[in-house]
C-alpha positions in Angstrom: 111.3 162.2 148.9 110.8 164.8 146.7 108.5 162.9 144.6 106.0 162.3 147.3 106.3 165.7 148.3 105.4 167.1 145.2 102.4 164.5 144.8 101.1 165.3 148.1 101.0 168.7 147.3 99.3 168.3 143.8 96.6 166.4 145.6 96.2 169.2 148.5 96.1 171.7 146.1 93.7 170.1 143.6 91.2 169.2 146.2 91.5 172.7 147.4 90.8 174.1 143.7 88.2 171.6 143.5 86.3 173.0 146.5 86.8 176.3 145.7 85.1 175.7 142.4 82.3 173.6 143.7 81.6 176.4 146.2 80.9 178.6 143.5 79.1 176.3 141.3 76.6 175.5 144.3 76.5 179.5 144.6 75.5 180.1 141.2 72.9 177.6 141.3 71.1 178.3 144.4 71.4 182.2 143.0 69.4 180.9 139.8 67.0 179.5 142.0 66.8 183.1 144.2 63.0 183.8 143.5 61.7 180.7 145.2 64.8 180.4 148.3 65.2 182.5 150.8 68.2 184.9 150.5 69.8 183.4 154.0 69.9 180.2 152.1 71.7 181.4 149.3 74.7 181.9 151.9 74.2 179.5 153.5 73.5 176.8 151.5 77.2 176.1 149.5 78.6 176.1 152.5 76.1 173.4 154.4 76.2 171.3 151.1 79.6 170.8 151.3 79.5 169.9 155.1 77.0 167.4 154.5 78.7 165.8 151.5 82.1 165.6 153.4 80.3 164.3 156.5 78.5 161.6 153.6 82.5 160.7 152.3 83.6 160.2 156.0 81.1 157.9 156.8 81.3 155.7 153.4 85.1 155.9 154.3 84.5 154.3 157.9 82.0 151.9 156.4 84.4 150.3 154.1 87.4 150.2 156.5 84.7 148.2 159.0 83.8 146.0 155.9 87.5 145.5 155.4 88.5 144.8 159.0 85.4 142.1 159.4 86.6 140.7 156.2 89.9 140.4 156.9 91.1 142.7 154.0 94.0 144.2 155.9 95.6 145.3 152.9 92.9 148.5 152.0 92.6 149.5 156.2 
């Protein structure tokens, strides 16, 4: 029990890192790109990115698991 406890919260823990990061990577990019966007949109922007993108992994996600269903792959749903 232990073991999947601690995997479990690896994974929570990495993806969290891993957003964190990727926040501040999308920052620093739109902040390059300051001259020609808006300055709302450099607040903005990260944080809408990521919203879209996890809105994008949902949907692929709900795709497959229909795919999977209609095939009769009930070992990945």
């Amino acid at each position: 029990m232990a073991f999947y406890y601690q995997k479990f919260q690896y994974i929570v823990l990495s993806i969290f890192a891993v957003g964190i990061v990727d926040y501040f990577f999308i920052y620093e990019i739109l902040v390059a790109l300051s001259p020609f966007i808006p300055t709302l949109f450099l607040e903005i922007g990260p944080i809408v990115l990521i919203i879209i993108s996890i809105i994008i992994i949902k949907g692929i996600t709900k795709y497959i698991q229909r795919k999977a269903k209609e095939n009769k792959h009930l070992f990945i749903v």
